[in-house]
Every structure is written in structure tokens, then in C-alpha cells.
C-alpha positions in Angstrom: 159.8 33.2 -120.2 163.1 35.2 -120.1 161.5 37.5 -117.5 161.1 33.9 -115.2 164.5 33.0 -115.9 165.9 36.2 -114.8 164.2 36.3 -111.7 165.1 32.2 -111.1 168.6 33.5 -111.6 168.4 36.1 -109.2 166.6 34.3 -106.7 169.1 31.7 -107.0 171.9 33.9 -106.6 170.3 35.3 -103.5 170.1 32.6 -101.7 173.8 31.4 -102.3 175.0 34.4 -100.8 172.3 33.7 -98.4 174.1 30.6 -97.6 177.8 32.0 -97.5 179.4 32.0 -94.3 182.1 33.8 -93.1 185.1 32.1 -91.9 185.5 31.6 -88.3 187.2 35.0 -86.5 190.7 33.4 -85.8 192.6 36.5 -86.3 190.4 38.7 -84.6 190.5 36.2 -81.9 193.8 35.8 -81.6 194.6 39.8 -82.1 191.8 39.9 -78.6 193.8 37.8 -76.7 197.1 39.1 -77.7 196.1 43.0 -76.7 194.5 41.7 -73.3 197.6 39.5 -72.4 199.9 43.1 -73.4 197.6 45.5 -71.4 197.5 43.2 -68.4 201.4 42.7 -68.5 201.3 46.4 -68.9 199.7 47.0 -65.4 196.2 47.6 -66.7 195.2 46.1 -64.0 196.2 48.3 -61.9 196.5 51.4 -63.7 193.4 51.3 -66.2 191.3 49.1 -64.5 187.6 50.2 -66.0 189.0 50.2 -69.7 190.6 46.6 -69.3 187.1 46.0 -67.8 185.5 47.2 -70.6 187.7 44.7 -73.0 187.2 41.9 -70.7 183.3 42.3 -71.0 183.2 42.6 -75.1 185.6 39.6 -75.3 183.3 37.6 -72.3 180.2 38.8 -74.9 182.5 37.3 -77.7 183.6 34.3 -76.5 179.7 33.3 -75.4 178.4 34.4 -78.9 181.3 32.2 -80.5 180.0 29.3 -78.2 176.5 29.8 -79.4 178.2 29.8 -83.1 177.0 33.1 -83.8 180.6 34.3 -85.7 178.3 37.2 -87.1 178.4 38.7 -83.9 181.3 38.0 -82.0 183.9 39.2 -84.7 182.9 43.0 -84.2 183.2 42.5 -80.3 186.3 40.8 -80.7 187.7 44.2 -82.4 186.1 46.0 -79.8 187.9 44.1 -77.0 191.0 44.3 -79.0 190.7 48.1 -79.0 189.7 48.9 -75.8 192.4 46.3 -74.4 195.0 48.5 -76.7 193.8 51.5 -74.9 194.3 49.8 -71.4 197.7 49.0 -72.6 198.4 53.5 -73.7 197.0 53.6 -70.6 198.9 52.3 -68.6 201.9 52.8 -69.9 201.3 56.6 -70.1 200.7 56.3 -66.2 203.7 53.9 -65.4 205.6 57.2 -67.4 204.2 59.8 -65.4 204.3 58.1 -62.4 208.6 57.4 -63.5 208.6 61.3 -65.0 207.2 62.6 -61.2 209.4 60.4 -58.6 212.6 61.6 -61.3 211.3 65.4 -60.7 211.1 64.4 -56.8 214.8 63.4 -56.8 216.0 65.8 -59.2 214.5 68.3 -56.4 215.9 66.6 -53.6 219.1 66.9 -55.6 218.8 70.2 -56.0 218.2 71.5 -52.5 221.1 69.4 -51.2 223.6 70.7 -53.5 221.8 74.2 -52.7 222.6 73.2 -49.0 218.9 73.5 -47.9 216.3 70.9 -47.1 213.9 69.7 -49.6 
């Protein structure tokens, strides 16, 4: 008799948890759409193209497992597009600062070879 309780109680308790649902992924929504607004304001667009690509597809995979209310899946590839849409944004910038660090180096050269007296 206690042996068929225990198991009842376990049984039970399995299919509670069975039952427990997450709540919907509103932050890792809203933490998606927040990184791909900053890389695209960033110049992603132009200056990481395949990476925002690449966070553009997992959200786009989110969005329609979200629609299909299947939360289970579309919270991990809502923190994938965040990521990938964070490393659009380093992306970019770190080309938008190279791209500044080599027209400075032009001028500084241009600089140079005028007060130098010669052409650049």
C-alpha cells in the first residue's frame, strides 16, 4: 500500500511539472528587438551585412515559432538573434572605426607631405 502511494505521488508530481509552462519570452523578446534596432542604427547593414542576416533569420524562426505558440523554442532563438545582432552591432562599429582611424592616417599623411613641401 505505501509502495502505491509513493508511486501515485510521484506520478502525480510528474505530471504537474508536466503541465508547468514557462512564461511567455517578453524579455528575451524585447532584448531581440532592441539589439537589431542598435546594430541596424549602427550600419550593420551595411557594414556586417551576413551577421545581421544571421540575427534576422533566428528572430524570423522566433517570431513564427511564437506564432505557432511554441515559447519552448523561440526563447533560445530569440538569445541567438540577440547575440548575433550584438555582434553586427561590434561589427560595425569596429569598421565605422577603422574606416575613421584610416581616412585620419590619409590626412595626417597629406599633412605631412605638405608641411614637408612635397606631394602626397
Amino acid at each position: 500500500m505505501m509502495k502505491k502511494l509513493v508511486l501515485t505521488g510521484i506520478f502525480t508530481a510528474a505530471m504537474m511539472a508536466g503541465c508547468a509552462t514557462l512564461p511567455p519570452p517578453t524579455e528575451e523578446l524585447d532584448a531581440a528587438k532592441i539589439a537589431l534596432d542598435r546594430a541596424v542604427n549602427a550600419d550593420a547593414t551595411q557594414f556586417a551585412p551576413a551577421t545581421l542576416d544571421e540575427a534576422r533569420g533566428y528572430y524570423s524562426q522566433a517570431d513564427a515559432a511564437l506564432k505557432k505558440g511554441n515559447e519552448t523554442d523561440a526563447r533560445p532563438l530569440l538569445n541567438r538573434a540577440a547575440a548575433a545582432a550584438d555582434l553586427a552591432y561590434a561589427q560595425a562599429i569596429a569598421q565605422v572605426k577603422a574606416n575613421d582611424a584610416e581616412a585620419r592616417a590619409k590626412q595626417l599623411a597629406e599633412l605631412r607631405a605638405k608641411l614637408e613641401g612635397g606631394a602626397p
